[in-house]
C-alpha positions as CSV (number, residue, x, y, z in Angstrom):
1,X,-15.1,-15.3,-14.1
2,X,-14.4,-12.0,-15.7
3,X,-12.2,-11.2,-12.8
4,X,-10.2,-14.2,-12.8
5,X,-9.2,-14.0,-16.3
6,X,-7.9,-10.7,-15.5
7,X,-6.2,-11.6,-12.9
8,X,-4.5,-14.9,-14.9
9,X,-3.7,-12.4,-17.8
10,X,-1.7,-9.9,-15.0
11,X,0.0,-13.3,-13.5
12,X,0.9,-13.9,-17.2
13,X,2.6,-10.6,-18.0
14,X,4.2,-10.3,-15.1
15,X,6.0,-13.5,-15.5
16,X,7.0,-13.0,-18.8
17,X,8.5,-9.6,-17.4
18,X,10.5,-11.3,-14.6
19,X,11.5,-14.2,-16.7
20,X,12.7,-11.3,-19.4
21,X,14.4,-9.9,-16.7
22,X,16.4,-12.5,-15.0
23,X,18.2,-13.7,-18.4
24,X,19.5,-10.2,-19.2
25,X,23.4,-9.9,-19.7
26,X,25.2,-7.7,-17.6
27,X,28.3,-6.3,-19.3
28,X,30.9,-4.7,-17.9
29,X,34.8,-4.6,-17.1
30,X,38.0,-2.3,-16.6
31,X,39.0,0.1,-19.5
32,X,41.9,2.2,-19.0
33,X,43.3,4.9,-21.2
34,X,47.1,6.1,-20.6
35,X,49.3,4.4,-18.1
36,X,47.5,4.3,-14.8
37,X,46.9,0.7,-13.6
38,X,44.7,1.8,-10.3
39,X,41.8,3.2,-11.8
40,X,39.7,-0.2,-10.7
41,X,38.1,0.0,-8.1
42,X,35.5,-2.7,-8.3
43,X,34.5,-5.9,-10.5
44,X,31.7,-7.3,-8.1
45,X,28.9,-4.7,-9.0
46,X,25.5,-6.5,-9.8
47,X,21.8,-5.3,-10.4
48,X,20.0,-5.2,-6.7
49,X,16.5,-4.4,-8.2
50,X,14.9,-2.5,-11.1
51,X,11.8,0.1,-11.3
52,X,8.9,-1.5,-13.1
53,X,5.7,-0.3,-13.7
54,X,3.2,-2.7,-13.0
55,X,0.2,-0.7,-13.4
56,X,-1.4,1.1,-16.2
57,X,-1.0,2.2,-19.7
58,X,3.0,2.1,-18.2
59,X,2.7,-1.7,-17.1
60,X,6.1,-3.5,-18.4
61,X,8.3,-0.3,-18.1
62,X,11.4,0.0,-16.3
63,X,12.3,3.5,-15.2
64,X,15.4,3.0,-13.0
65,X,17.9,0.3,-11.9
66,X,19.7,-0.3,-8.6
67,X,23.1,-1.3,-8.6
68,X,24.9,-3.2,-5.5
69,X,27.7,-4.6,-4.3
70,X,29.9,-1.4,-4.7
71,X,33.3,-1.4,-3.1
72,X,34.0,1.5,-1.1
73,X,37.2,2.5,-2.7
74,X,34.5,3.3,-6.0
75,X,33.4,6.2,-3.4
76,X,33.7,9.2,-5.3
77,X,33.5,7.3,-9.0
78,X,30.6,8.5,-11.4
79,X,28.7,5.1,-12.3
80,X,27.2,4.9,-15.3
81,X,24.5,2.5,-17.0
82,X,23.4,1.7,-20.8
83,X,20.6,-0.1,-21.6
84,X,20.6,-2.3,-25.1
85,X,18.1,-4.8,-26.8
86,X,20.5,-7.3,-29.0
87,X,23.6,-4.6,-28.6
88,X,21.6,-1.4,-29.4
89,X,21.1,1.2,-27.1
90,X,17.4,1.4,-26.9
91,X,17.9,4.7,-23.5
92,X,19.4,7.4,-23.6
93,X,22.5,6.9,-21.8
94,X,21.4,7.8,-17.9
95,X,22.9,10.7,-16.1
96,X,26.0,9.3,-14.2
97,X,25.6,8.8,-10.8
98,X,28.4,10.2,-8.1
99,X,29.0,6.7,-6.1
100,X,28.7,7.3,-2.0
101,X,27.4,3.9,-0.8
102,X,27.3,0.6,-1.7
103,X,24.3,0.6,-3.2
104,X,23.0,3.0,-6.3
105,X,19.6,3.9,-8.2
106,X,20.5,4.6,-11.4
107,X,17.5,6.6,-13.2
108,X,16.9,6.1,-17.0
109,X,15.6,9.3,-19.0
110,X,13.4,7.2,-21.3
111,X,11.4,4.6,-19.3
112,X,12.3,1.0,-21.8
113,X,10.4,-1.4,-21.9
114,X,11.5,-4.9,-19.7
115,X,10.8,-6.9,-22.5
116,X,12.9,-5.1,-24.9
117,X,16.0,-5.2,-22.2
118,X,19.0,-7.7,-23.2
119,X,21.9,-5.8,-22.1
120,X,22.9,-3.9,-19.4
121,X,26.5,-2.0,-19.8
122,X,27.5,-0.3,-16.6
123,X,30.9,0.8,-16.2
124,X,32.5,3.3,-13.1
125,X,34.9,6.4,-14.1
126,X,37.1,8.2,-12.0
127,X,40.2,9.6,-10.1
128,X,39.3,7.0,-7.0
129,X,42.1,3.9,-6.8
130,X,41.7,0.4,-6.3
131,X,42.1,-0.3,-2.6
């Protein structure tokens, strides 16, 4: 019986995890400083998956992100991801990541908590032109 609870209280926590997870805003879009209208290179990016600790005293925190969809004219962009909870930053802002495939982990430095996730911001930088 013991073991059962358990098991319901896990089933519990993890859906209220993933449920937190799937409402989250992603934010993003093109900012441009100066004159140069081909610094887009891609407005289709989306979140492929997310490191979350499921076991543990760590259980509920998410220590990376994975980011799809990227064009291949972003190759050679940094990418870069922030993490808020009601339009605070609650990460440090993670190390940019040099884009080379369509798909990128991007590692946070403080693991967050997935219930305390309502934002992600993640924006590309860089010399690379829209195709």
């Amino acid at each position: 019986m013991k073991g059962t609870a358990y098991a319901l209280g896990l089933l519990l926590v993890f859906g209220a995890v993933f449920a937190a997870a799937a409402t989250i805003n992603l934010n993003g879009g093109t900012i441009q400083f100066g004159e140069d209208l081909s610094l887009v290179c891609d407005d289709a990016v989306r979140v492929v998956g997310w490191g979350l600790e499921t076991d543990g005293v760590n259980a509920g925190k998410v220590y990376f992100v994975r980011i799809g969809g990227i064009s291949s004219s972003c190759f050679g962009n940094d990418l870069f991801v922030n993490v808020t909870s009601g339009g605070v930053v609650i990460t440090d802002e993670a190390a940019p990541v040099t884009i080379d495939a369509s798909e990128e982990k991007v590692d946070f430095q403080t693991p967050v908590l997935a219930s305390a996730i309502t934002d992600l911001h993640i924006w590309i930088e860089g010399p690379e032109s829209a195709p």
